[in-house]
N, C-alpha and C positions, 0 to 999 in steps of 0.2 A: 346433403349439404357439403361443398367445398369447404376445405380447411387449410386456413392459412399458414404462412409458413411459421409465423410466431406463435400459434398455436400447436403446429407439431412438433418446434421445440420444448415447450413447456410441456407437453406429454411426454415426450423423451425424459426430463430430469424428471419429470414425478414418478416414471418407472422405473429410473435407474435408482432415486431413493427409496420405493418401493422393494426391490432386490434389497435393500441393505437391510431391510426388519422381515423381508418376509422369507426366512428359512435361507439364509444365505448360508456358502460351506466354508464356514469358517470357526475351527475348533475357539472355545475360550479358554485362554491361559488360562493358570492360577498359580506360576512359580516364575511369571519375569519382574513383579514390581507393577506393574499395570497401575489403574488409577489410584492406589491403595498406597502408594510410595514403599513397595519392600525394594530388594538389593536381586541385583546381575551379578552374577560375578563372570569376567571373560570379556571376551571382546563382546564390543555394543554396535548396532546397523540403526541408524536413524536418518528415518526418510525428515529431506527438507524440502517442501513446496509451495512456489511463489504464487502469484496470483497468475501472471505469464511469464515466461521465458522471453530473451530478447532484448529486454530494457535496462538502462544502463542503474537503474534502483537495485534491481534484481539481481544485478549481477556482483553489486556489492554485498546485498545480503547475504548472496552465496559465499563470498568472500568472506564474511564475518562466521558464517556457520563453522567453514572449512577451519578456518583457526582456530575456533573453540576446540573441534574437535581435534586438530596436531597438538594442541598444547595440552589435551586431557590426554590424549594418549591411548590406544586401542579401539582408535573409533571411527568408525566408517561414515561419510554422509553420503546418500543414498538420492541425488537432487533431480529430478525429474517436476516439471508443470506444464499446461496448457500452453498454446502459443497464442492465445487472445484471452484478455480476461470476462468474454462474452460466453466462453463455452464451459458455462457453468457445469452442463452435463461432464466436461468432462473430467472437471475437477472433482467431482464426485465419485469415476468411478475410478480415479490415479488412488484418491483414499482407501479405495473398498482394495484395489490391488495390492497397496502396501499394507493392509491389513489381512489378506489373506496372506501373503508372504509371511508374515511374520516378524515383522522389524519390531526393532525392544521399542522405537517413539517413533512418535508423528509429532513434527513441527511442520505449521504449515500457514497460509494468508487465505481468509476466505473470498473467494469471488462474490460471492452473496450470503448477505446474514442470513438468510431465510433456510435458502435454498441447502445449503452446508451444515445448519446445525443436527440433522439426523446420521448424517455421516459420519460429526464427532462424534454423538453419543454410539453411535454404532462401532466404532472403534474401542470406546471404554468398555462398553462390554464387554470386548473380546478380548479384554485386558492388557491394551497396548495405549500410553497415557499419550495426552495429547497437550502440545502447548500450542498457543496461537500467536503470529508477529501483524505485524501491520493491520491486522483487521481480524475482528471475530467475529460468533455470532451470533444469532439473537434466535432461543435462548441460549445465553454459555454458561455451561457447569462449573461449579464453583469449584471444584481443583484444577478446571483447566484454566490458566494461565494467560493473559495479553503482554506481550512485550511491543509497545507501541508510541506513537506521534500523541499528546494531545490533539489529536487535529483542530476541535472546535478552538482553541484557545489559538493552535497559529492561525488560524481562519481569521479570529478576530483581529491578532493583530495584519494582518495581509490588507485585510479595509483599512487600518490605520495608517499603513505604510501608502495605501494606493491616496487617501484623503491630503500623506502629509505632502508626496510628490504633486497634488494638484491644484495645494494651496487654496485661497478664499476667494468664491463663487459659484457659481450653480456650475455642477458638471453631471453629464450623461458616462455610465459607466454599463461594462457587460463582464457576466460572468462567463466564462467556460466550465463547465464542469466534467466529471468525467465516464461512470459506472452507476446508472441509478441504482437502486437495491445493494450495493456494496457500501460496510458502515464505513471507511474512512469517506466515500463522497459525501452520505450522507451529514457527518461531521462537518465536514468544512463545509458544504453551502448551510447548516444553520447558524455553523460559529461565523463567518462572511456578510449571510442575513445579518447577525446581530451585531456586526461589528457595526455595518452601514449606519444601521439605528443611531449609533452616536454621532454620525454625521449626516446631519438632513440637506445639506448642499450636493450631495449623494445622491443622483436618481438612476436608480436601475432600469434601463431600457432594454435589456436582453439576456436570457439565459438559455444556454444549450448543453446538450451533453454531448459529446468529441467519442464516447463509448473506448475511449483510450487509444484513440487511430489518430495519425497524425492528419492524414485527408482529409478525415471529416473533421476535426479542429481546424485546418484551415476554411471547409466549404460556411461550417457555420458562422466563423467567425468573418467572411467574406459576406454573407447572409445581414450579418448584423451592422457591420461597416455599412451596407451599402442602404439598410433601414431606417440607420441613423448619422446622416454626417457628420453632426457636432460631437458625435462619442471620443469621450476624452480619455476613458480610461479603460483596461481590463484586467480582471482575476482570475490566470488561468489556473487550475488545480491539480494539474498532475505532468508531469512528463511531456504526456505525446499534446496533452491539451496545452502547453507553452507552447512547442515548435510550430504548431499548426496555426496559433494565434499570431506566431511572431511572422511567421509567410505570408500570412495572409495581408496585416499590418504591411508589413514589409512590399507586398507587393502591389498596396494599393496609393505606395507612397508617403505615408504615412510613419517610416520610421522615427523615432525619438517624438511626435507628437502626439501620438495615443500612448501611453503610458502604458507598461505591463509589469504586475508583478506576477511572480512566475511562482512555481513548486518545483522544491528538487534540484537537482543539480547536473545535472548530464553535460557532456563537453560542450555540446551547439548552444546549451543555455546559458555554460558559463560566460561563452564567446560572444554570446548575446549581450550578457552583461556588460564585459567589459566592454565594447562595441558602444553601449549605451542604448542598444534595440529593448533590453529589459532592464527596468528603474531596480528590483529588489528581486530575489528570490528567498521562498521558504526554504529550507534547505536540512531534511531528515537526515538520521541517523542513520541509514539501515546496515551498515554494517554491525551496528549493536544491537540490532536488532536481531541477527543472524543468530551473532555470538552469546547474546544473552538465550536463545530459544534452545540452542544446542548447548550451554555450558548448565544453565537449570537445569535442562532433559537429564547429561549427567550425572550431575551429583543427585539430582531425586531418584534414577536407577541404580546406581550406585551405593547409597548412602540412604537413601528414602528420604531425601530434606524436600517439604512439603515446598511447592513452586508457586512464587508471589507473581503477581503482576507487577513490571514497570514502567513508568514512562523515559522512551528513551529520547525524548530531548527534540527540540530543532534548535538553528541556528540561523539570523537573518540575515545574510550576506549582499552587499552590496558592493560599490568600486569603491569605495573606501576602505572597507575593511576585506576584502578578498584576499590580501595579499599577511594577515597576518597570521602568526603561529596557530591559534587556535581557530580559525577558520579554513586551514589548509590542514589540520589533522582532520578535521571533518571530511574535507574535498580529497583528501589523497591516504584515503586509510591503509597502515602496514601492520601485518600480524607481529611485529620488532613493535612496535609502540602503537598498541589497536585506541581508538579514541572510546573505549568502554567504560573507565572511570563512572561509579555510583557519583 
């Protein structure tokens, strides 16, 4: 029996997670602090890894970590990731490598809740602690840590905002989403779901997932345009699933009359914005996200302070407020004045 190709990747991660519990070579600490919170003393190597490389989220995150770690002082960040957040495999095995290295943490974004949580606990074993930013997974251990988006809660409001731009009458709307099996997609299309709920003039006529490529957010989003003419509105969720929406919009003529709110904040989206091609964008923190992964890591190797979960915030920017203080600490993060404030 032939086998197809989304079947030989899915054998691939189940044997590269396999490798991680079955006799892998990798000694287990018992003197760096591991999941147990004791103390380092010396310099610190803490691997930081995104879901992919390349995107302009990501590259703030990295920026946030980088700072934590100048301003603690002795600390290496060690940043390596995937270059699609598709290649689950290979996010699994960047973990198992920076665990057989030997780094005092792992901060990292899971590509899949599923798929990643043996990887964590495979790490704690080996007594190298683990914190999580932007997405964990399912199950997560209770001393590892989420530094993250409420997503479901901007989800809902993101309906609220796409309902208040469309005003009173029946509209046709579409979602973009972005990573099936990853928990932040999974977050926003139920918090999106249940925002719509509160408005029944609201009909969803289309959902796709863009798998975080901007191509394919344009082709589906081209797919949906041309299914539904009257589509008044769209939700796109992530980065590459804005741009791809907004071309596609864009190229079917349609700018400023299909409605987008967007996620995130990348140049072309901001430009969007003001442009008036996108009504509102969600718009995360990650550079606090960065910062808080690496400044917990830290002090819990350091000092053993047990690592909390936080929420680190969004912000709803639009052309009204784009242009003020506290909206531009977010869009233009500097390690002189980081936007990390509890």
């Amino acid at each position: 029996m032939a086998i197809d190709s989304r079947t030989r990747s899915g054998l691939a991660v189940l044997a590269a997670l396999a490798a991680l519990t079955a006799g892998a070579c990798v000694e287990v600490r018992d003197d760096s602090g591991g999941g147990d919170g004791g103390t380092v003393d010396g310099p610190l190597e803490i691997a930081v890894v995104p879901k992919a490389v390349g995107h302009e989220f990501w590259s703030t995150v990295r920026a946030g970590a980088e700072c934590a770690a100048e301003l603690a002082g002795d600390v290496t960040v060690e940043w390596d990731g995937v270059s699609a957040e598709t290649d689950v495999e290979g996010q699994v095995n960047l973990i198992q490598n920076f665990v057989t290295q030997e780094v005092d943490g792992i901060v990292y974004a899971a590509t899949d809740a599923a798929a990643l949580a043996p990887a964590t606990q495979h790490a704690l074993d080996a007594g190298v602690p683990v914190a999580m930013i932007d997405s964990g997974t399912d199950p997560q251990p209770d001393e590892v840590p989420l530094y993250a988006t409420d997503n479901r809660a901007g989800a809902v409001e993101a309906a609220n905002l796409l309902a208040q731009a469309l005003g009173e009458g029946e509209h046709d709307v579409a979602l973009i989403e972005f990573q099936p099996g990853s928990q932040t997609n999974t977050e926003r299309v139920e918090g999106f779901t249940e925002g719509l709920a509160q408005h029944g003039n609201l009909n969803l006529v289309g959902q796709q997932p863009s798998h975080s490529d901007v191509n394919e957010a344009r082709r589906v989003t081209e797919d949906i345009l041309t299914a539904n003419p009257d589509l008044a509105g769209i939700f796109a969720a992530n980065e590459p699933s804005v741009l791809g929406a907004a071309q596609a919009v864009e190229a079917a003529g349609k700018s400023g009359e299909v409605v987008i709110i967007g996620w995130d904040a990348a140049p072309d989206e901001i430009a969007g914005l003001r442009d008036g091609q996108i009504a509102a964008l969600v718009v995360q923190n990650p550079f606090r996200m960065g910062f808080f992964g690496v400044q917990n890591m830290v002090e819990h190797l350091r000092e053993g302070t047990p690592m909390t979960s936080a929420d680190t915030g969004v912000t709803f920017v639009t052309r009204e407020n784009i242009d003020s203080e506290e909206v531009q600490a977010v869009l233009e993060p500097s390690c002189d004045n980081p936007p990390v404030g509890q």
